[in-house]
mmCIF file of the N, C-alpha and C atoms, coordinates in Angstrom:
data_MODEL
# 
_entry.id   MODEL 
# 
loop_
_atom_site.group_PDB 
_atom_site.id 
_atom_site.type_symbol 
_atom_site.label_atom_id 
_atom_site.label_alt_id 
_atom_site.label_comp_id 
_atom_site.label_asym_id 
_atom_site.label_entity_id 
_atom_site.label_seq_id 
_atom_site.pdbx_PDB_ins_code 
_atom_site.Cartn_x 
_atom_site.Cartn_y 
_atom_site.Cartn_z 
_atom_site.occupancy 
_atom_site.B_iso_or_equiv 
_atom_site.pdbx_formal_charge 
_atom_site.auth_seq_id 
_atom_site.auth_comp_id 
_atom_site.auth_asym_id 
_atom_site.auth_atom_id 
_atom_site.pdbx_PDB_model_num 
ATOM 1   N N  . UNK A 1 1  ? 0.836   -1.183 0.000   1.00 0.00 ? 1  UNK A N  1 
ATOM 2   C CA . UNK A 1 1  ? 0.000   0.000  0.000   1.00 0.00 ? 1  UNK A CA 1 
ATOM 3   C C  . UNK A 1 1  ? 0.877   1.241  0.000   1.00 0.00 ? 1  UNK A C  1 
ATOM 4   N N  . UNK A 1 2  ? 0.287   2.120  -0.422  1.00 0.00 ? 2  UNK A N  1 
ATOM 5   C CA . UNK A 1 2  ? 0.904   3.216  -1.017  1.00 0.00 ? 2  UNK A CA 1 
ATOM 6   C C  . UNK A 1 2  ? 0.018   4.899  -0.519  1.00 0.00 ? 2  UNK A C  1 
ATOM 7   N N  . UNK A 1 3  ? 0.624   5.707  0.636   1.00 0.00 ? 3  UNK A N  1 
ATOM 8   C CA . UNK A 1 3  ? 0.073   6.682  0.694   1.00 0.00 ? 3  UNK A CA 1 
ATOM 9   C C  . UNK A 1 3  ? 0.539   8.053  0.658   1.00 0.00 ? 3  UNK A C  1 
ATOM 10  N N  . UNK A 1 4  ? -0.032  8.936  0.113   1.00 0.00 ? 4  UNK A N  1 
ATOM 11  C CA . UNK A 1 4  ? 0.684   10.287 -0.323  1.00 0.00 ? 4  UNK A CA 1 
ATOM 12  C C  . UNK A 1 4  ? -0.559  11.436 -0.273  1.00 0.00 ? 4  UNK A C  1 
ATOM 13  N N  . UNK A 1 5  ? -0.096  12.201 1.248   1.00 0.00 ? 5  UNK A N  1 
ATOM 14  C CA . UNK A 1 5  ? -0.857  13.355 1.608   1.00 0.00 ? 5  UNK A CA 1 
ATOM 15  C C  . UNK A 1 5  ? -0.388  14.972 1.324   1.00 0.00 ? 5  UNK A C  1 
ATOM 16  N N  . UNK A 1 6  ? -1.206  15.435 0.600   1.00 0.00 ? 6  UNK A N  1 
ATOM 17  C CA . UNK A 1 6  ? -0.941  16.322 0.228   1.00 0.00 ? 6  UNK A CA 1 
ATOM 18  C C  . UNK A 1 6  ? -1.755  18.164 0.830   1.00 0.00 ? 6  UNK A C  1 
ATOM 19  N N  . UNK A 1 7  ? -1.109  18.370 1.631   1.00 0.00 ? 7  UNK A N  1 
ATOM 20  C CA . UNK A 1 7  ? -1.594  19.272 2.837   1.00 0.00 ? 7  UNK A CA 1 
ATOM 21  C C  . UNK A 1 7  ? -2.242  20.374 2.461   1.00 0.00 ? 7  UNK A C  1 
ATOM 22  N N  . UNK A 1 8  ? -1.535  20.774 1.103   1.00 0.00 ? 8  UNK A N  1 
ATOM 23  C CA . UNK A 1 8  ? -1.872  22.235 0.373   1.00 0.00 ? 8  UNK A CA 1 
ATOM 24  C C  . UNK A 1 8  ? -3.140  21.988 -0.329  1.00 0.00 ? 8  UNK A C  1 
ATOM 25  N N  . UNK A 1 9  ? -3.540  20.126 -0.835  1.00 0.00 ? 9  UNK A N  1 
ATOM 26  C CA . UNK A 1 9  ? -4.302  20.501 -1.674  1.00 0.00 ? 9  UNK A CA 1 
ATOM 27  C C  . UNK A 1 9  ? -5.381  19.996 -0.870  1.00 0.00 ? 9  UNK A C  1 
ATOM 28  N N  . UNK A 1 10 ? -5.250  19.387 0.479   1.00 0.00 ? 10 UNK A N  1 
ATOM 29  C CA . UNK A 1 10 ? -5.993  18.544 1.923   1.00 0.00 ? 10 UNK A CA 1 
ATOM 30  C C  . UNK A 1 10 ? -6.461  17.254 0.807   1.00 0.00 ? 10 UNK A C  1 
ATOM 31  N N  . UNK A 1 11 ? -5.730  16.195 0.889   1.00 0.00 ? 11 UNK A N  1 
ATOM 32  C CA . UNK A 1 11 ? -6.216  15.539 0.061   1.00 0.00 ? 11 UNK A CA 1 
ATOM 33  C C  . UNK A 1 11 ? -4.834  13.965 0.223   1.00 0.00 ? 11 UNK A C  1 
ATOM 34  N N  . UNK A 1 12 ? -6.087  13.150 0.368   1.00 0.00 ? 12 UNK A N  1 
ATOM 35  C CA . UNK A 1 12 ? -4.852  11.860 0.514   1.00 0.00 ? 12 UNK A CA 1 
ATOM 36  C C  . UNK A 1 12 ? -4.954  10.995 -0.824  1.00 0.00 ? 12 UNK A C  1 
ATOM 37  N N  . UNK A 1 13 ? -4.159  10.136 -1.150  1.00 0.00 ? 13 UNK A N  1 
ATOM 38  C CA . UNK A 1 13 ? -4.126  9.226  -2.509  1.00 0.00 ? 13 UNK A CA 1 
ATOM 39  C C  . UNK A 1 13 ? -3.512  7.812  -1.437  1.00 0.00 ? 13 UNK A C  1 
ATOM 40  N N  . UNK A 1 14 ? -4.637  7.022  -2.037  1.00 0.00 ? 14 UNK A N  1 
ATOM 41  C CA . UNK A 1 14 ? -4.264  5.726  -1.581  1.00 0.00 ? 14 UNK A CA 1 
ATOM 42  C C  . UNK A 1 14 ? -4.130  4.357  -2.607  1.00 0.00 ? 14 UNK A C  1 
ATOM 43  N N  . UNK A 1 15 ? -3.061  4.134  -2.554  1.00 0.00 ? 15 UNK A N  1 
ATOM 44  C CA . UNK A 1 15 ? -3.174  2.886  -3.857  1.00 0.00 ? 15 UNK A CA 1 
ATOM 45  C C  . UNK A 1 15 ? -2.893  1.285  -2.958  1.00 0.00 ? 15 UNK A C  1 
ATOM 46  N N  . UNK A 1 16 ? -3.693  0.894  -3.008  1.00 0.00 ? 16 UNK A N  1 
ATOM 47  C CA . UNK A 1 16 ? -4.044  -0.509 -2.445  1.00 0.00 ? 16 UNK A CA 1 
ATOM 48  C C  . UNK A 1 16 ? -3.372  -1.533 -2.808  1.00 0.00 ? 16 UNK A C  1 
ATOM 49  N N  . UNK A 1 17 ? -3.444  -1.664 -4.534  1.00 0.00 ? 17 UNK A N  1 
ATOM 50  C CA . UNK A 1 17 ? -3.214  -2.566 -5.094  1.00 0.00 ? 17 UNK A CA 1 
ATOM 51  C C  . UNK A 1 17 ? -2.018  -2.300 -6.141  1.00 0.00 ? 17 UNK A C  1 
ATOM 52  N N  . UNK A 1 18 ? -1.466  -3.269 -6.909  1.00 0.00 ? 18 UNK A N  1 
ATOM 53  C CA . UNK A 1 18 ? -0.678  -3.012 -8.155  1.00 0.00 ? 18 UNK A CA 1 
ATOM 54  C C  . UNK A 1 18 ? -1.543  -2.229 -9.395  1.00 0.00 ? 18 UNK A C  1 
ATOM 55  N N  . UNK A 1 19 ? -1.886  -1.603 -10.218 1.00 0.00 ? 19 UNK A N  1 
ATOM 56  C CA . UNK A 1 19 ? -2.771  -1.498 -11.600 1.00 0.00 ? 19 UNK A CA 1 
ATOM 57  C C  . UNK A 1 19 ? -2.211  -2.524 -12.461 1.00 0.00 ? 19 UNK A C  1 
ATOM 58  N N  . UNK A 1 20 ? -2.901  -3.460 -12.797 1.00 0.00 ? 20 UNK A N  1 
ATOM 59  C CA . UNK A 1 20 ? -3.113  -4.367 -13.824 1.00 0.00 ? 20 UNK A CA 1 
ATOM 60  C C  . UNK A 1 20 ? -3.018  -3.416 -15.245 1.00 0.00 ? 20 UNK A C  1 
ATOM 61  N N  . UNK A 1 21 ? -1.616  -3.307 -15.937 1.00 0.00 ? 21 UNK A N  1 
ATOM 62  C CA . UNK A 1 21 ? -1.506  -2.794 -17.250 1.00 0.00 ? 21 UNK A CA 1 
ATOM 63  C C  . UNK A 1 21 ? -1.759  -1.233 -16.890 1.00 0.00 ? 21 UNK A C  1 
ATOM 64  N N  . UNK A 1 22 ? -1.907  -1.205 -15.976 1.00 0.00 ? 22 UNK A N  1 
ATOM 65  C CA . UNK A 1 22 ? -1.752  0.721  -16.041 1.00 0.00 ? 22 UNK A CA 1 
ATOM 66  C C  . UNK A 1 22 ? -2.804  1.001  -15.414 1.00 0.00 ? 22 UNK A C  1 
ATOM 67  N N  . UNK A 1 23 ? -3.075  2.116  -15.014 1.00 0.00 ? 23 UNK A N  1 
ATOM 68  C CA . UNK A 1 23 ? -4.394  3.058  -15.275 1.00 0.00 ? 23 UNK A CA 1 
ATOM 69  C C  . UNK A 1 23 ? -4.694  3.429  -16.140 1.00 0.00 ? 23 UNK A C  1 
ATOM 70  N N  . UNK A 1 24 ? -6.162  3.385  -15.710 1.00 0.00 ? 24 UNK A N  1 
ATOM 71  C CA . UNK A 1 24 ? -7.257  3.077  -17.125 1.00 0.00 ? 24 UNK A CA 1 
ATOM 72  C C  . UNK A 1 24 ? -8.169  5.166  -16.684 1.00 0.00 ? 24 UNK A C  1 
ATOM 73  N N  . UNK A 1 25 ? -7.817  5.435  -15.982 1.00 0.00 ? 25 UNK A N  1 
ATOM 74  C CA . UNK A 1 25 ? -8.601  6.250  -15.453 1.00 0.00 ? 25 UNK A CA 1 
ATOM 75  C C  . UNK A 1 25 ? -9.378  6.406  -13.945 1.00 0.00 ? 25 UNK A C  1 
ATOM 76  N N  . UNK A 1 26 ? -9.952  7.321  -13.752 1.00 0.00 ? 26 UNK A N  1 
ATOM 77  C CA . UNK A 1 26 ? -10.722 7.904  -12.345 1.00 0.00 ? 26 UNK A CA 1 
ATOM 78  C C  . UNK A 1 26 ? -12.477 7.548  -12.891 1.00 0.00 ? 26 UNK A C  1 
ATOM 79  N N  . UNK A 1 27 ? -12.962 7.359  -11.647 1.00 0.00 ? 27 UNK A N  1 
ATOM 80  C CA . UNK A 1 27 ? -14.431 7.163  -11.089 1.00 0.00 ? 27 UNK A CA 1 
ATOM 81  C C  . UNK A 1 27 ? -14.679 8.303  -10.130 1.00 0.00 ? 27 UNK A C  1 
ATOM 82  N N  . UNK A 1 28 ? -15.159 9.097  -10.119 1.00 0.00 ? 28 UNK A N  1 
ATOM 83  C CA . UNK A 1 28 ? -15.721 10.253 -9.393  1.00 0.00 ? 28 UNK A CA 1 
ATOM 84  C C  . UNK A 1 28 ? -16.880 8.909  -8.492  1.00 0.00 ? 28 UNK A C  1 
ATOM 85  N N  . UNK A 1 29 ? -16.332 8.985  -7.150  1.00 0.00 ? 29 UNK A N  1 
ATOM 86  C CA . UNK A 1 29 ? -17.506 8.759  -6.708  1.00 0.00 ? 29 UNK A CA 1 
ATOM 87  C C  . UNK A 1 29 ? -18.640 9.510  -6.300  1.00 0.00 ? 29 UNK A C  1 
ATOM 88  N N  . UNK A 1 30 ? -18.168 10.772 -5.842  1.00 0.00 ? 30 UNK A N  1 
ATOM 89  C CA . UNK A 1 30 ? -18.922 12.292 -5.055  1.00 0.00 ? 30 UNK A CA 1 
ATOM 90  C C  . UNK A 1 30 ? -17.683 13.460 -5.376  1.00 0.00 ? 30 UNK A C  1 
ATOM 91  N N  . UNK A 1 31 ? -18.209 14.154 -4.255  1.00 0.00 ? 31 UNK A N  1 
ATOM 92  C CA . UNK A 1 31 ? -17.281 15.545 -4.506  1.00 0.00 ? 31 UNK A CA 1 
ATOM 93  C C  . UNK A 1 31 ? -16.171 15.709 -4.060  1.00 0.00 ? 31 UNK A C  1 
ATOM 94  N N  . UNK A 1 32 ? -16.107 14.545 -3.416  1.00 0.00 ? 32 UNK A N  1 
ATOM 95  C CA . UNK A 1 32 ? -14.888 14.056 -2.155  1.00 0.00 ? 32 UNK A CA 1 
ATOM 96  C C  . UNK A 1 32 ? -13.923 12.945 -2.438  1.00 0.00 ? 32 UNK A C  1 
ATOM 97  N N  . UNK A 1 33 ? -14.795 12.319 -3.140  1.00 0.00 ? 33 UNK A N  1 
ATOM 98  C CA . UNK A 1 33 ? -13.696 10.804 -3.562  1.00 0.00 ? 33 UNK A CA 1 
ATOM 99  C C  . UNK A 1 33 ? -13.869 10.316 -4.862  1.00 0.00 ? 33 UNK A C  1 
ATOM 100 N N  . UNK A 1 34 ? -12.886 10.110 -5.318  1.00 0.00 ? 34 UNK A N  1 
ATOM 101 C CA . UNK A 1 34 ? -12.314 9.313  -6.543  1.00 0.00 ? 34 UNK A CA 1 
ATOM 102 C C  . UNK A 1 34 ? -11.580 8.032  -6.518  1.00 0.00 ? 34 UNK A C  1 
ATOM 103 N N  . UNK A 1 35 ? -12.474 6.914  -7.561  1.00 0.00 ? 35 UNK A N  1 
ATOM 104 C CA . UNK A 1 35 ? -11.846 5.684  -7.262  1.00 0.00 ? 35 UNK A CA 1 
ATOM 105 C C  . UNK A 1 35 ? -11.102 5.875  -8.748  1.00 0.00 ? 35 UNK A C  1 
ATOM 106 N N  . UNK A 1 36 ? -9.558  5.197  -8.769  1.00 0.00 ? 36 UNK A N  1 
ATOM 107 C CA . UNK A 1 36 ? -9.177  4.601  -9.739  1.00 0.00 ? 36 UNK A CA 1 
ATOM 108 C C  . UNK A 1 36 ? -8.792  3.624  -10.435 1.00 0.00 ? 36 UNK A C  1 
ATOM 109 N N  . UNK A 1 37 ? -8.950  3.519  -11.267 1.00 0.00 ? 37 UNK A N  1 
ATOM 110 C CA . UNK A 1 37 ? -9.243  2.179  -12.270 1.00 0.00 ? 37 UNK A CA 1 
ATOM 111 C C  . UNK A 1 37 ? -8.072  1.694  -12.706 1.00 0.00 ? 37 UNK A C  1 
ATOM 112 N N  . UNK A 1 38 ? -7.681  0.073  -13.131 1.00 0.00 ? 38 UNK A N  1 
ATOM 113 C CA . UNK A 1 38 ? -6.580  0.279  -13.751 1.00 0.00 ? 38 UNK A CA 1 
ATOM 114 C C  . UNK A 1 38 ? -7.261  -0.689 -14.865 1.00 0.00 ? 38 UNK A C  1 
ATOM 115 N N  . UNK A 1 39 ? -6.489  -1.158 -16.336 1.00 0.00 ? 39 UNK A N  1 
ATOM 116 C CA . UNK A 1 39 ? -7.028  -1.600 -17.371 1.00 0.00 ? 39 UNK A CA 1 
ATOM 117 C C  . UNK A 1 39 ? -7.966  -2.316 -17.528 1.00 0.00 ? 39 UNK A C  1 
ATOM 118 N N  . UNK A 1 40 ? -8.311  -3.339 -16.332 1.00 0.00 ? 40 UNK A N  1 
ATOM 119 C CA . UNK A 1 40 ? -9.009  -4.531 -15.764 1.00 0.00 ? 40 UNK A CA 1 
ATOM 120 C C  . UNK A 1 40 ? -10.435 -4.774 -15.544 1.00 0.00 ? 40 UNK A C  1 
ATOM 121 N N  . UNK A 1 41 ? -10.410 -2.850 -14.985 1.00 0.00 ? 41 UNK A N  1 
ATOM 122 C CA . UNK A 1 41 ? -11.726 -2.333 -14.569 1.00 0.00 ? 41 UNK A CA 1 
ATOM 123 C C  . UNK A 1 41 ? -11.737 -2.193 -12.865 1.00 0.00 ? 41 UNK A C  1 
ATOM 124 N N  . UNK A 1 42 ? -10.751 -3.242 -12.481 1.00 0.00 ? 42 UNK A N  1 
ATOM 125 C CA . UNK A 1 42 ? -10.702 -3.142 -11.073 1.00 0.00 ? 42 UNK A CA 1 
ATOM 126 C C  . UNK A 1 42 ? -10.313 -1.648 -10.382 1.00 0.00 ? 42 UNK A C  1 
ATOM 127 N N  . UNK A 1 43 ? -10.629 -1.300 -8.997  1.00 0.00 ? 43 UNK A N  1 
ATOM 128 C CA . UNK A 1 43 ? -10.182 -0.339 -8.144  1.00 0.00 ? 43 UNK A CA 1 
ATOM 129 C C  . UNK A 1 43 ? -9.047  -1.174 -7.516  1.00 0.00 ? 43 UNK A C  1 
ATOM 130 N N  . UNK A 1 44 ? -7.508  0.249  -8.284  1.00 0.00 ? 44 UNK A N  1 
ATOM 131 C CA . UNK A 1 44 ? -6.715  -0.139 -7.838  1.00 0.00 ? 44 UNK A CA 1 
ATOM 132 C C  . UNK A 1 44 ? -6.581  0.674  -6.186  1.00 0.00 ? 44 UNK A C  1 
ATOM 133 N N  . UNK A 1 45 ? -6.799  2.392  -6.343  1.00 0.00 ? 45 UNK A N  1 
ATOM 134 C CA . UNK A 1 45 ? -5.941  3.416  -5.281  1.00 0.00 ? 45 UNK A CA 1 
ATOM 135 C C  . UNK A 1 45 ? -7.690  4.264  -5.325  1.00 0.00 ? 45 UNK A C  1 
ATOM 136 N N  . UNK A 1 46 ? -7.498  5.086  -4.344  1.00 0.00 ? 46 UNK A N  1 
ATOM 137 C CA . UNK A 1 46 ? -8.679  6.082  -4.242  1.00 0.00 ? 46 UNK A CA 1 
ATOM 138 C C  . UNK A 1 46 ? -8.324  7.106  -3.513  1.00 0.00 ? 46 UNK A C  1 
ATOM 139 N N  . UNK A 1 47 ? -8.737  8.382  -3.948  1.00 0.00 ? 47 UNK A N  1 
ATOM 140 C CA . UNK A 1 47 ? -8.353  9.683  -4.237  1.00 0.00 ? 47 UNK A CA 1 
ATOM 141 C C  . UNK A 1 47 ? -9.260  10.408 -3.142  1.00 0.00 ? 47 UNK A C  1 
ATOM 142 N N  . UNK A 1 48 ? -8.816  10.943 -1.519  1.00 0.00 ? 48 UNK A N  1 
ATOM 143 C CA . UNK A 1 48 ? -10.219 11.532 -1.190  1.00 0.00 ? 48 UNK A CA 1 
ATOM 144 C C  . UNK A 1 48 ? -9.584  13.040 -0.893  1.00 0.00 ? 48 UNK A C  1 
ATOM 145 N N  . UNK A 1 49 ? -10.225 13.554 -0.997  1.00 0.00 ? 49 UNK A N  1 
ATOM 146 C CA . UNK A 1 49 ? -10.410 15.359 -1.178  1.00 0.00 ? 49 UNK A CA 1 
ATOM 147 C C  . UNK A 1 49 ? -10.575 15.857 0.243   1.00 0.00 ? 49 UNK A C  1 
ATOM 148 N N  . UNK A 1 50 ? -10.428 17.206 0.371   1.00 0.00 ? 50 UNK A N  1 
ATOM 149 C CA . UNK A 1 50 ? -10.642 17.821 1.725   1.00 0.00 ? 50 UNK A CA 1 
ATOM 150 C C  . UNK A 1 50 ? -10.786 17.197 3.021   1.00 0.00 ? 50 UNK A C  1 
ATOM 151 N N  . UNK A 1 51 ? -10.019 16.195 3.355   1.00 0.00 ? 51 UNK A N  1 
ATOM 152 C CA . UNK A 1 51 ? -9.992  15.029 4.075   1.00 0.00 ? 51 UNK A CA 1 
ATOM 153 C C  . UNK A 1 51 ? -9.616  15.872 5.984   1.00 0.00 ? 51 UNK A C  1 
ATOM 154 N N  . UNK A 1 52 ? -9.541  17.321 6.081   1.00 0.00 ? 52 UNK A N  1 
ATOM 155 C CA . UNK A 1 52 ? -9.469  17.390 7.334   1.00 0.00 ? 52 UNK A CA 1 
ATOM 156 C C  . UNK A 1 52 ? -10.514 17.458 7.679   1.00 0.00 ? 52 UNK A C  1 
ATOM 157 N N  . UNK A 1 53 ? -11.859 17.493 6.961   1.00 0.00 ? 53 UNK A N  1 
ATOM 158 C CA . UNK A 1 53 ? -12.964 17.387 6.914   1.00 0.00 ? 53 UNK A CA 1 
ATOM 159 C C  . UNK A 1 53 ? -13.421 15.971 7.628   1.00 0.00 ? 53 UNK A C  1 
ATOM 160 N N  . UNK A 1 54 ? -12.795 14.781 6.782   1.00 0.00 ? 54 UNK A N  1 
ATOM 161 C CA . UNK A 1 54 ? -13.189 13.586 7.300   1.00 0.00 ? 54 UNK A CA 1 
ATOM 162 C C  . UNK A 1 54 ? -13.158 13.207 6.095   1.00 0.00 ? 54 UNK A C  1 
ATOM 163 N N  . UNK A 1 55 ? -13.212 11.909 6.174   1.00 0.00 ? 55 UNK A N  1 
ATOM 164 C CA . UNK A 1 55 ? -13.355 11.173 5.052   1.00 0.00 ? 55 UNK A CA 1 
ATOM 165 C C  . UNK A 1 55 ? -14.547 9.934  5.258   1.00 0.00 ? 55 UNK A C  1 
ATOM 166 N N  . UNK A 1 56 ? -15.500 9.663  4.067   1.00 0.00 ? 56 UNK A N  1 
ATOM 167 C CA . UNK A 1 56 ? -16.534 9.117  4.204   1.00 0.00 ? 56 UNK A CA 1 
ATOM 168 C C  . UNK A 1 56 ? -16.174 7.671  3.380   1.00 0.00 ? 56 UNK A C  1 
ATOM 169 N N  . UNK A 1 57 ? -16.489 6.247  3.479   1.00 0.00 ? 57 UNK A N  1 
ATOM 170 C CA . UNK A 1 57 ? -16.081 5.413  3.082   1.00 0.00 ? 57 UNK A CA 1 
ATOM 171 C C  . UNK A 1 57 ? -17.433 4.448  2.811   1.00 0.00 ? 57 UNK A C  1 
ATOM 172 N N  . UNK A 1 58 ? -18.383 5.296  2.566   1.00 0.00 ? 58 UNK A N  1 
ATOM 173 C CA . UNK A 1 58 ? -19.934 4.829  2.275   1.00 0.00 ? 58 UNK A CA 1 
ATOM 174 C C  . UNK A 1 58 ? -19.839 4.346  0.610   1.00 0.00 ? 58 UNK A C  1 
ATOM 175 N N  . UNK A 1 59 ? -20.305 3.328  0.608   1.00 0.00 ? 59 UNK A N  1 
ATOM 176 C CA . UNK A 1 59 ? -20.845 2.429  -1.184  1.00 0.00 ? 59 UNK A CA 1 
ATOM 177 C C  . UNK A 1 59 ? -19.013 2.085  -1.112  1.00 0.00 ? 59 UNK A C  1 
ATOM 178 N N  . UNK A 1 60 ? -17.940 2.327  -0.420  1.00 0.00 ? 60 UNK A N  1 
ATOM 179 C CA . UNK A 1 60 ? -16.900 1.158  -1.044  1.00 0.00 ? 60 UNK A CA 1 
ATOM 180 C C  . UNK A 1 60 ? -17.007 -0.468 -0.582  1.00 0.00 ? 60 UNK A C  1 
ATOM 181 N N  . UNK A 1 61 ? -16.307 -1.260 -1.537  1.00 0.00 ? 61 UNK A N  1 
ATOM 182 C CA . UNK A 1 61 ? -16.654 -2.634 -1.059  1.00 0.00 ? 61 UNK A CA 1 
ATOM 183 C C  . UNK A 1 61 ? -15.884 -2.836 0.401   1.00 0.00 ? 61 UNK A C  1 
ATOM 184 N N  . UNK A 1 62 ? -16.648 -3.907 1.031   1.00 0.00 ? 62 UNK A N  1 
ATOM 185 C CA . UNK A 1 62 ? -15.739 -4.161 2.224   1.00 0.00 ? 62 UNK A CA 1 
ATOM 186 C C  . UNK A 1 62 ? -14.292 -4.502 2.573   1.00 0.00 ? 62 UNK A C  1 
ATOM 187 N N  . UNK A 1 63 ? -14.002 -5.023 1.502   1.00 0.00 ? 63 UNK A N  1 
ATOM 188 C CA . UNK A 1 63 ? -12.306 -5.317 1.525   1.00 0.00 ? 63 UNK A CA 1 
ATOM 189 C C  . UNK A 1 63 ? -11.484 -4.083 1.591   1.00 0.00 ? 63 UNK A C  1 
ATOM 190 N N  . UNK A 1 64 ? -12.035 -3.012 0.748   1.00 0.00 ? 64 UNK A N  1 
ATOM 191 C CA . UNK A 1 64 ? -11.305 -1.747 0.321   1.00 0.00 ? 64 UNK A CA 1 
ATOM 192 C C  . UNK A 1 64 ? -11.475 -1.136 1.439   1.00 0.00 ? 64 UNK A C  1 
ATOM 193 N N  . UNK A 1 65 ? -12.166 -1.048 2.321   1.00 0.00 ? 65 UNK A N  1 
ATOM 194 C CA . UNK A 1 65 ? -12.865 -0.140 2.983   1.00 0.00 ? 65 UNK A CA 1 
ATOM 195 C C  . UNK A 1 65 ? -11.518 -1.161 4.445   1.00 0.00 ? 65 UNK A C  1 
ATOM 196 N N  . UNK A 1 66 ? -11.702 -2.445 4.828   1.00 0.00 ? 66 UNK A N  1 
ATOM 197 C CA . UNK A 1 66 ? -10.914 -2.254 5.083   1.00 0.00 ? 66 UNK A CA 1 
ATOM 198 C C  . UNK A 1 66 ? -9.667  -2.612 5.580   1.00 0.00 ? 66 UNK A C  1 
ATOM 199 N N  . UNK A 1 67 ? -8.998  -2.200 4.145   1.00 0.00 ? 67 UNK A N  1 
ATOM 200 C CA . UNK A 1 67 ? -7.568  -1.742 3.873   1.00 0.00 ? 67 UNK A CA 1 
ATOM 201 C C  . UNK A 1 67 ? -7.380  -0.289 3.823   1.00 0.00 ? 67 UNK A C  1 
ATOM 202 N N  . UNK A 1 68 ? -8.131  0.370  3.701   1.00 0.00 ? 68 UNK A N  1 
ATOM 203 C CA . UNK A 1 68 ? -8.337  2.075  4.014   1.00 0.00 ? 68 UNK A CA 1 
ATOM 204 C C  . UNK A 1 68 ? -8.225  2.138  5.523   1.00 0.00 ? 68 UNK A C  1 
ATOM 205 N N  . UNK A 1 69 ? -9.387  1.467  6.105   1.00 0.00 ? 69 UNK A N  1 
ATOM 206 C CA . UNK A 1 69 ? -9.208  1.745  7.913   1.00 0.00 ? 69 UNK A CA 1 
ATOM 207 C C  . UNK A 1 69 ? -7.690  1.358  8.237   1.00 0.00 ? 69 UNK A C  1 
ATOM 208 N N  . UNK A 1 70 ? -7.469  0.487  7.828   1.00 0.00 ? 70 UNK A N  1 
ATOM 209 C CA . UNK A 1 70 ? -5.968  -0.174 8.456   1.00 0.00 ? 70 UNK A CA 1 
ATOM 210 C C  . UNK A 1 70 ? -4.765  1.063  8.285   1.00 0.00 ? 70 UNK A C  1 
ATOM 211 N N  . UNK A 1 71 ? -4.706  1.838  7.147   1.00 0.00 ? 71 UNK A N  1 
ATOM 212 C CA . UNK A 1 71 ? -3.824  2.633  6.449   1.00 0.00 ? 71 UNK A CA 1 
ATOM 213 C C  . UNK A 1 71 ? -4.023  3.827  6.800   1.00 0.00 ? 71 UNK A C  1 
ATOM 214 N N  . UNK A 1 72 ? -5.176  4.333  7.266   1.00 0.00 ? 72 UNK A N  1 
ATOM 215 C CA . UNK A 1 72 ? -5.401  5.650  7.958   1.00 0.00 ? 72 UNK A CA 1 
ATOM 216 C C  . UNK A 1 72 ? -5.462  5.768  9.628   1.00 0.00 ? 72 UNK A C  1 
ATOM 217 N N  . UNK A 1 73 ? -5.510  4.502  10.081  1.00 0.00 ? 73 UNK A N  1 
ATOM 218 C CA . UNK A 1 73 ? -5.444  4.004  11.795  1.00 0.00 ? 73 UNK A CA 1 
ATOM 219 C C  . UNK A 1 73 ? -4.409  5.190  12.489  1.00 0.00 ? 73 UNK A C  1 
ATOM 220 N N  . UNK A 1 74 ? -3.252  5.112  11.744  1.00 0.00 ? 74 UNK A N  1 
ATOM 221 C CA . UNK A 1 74 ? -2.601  6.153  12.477  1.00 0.00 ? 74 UNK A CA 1 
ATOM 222 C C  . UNK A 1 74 ? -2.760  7.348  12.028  1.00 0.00 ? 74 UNK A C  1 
ATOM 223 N N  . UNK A 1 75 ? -3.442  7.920  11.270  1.00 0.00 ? 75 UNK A N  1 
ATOM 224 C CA . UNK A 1 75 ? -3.664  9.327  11.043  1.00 0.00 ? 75 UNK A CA 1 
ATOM 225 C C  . UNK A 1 75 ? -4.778  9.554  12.025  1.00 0.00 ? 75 UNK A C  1 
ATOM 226 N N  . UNK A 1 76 ? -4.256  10.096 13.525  1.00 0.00 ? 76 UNK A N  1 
ATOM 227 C CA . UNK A 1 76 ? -5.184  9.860  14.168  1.00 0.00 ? 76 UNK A CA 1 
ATOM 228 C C  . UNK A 1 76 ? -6.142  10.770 14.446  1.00 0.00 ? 76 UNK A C  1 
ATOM 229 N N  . UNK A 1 77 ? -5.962  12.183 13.534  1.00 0.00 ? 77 UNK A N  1 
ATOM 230 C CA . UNK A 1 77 ? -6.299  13.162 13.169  1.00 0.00 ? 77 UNK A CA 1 
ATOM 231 C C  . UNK A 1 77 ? -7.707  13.165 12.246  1.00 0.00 ? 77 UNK A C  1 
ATOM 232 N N  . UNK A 1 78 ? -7.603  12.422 11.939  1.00 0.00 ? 78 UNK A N  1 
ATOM 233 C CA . UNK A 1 78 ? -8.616  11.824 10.774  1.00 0.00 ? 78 UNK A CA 1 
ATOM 234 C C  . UNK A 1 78 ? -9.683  11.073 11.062  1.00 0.00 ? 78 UNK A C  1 
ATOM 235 N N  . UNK A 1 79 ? -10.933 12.000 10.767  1.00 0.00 ? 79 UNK A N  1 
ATOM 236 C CA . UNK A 1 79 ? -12.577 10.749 11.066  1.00 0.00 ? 79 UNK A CA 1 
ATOM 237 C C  . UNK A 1 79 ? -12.652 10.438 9.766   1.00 0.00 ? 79 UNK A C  1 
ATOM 238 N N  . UNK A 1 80 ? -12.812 8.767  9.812   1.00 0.00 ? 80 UNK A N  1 
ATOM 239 C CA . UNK A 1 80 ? -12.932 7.928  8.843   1.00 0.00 ? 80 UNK A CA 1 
ATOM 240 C C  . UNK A 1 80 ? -14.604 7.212  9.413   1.00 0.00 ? 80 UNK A C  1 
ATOM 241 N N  . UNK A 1 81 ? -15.521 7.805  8.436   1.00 0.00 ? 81 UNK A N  1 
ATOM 242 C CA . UNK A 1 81 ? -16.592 6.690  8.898   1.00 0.00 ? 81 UNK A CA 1 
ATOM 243 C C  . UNK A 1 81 ? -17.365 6.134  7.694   1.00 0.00 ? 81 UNK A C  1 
# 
C-alpha cells in the first residue's frame, strides 16, 4: 500500500493494489472521492479530497474499505466513517 498526503491541496491518494496494465482512469464517486481504475476495470488506489474534513467510506466494497481503515489508523487526526 501506497500513501501520499498532500496538505496544500488537503487531500490523501491511496493505492491498495498493483494497476493491472496501467491506469485506465478515475471514477468520481462524489465531490470528495475518486476511485481509480486500472485496465481490468478493477479499483486499484482512491483519491479523497478535503480530508481534514473527514473522510466518508460509504458504497466502497468491504475489503477496500478495510484496507483504508488499516492505512489511515494512524492518522489519528482523521474521522474515517
Amino acid at each position: 500500500m501506497q500513501v501520499r498526503y498532500d496538505s496544500e491541496a488537503d487531500a490523501i491518494f491511496l493505492r491498495l493494489r498493483p494497476a493491472h496494465g496501467g491506469e485506465a482512469g478515475g471514477r468520481r464517486l462524489d465531490d470528495t472521492r475518486i476511485a481509480h481504475l486500472d485496465h481490468s476495470g478493477r479499483v486499484f488506489a482512491y483519491e479523497f479530497l478535503f480530508v481534514s474534513r473527514g473522510v466518508s467510506l460509504e458504497g466502497i466494497g468491504s475489503d477496500d474499505v478495510a484496507l483504508i481503515r488499516e492505512t489511515l489508523r494512524p492518522v489519528s487526526r482523521l474521522a474515517v466513517a
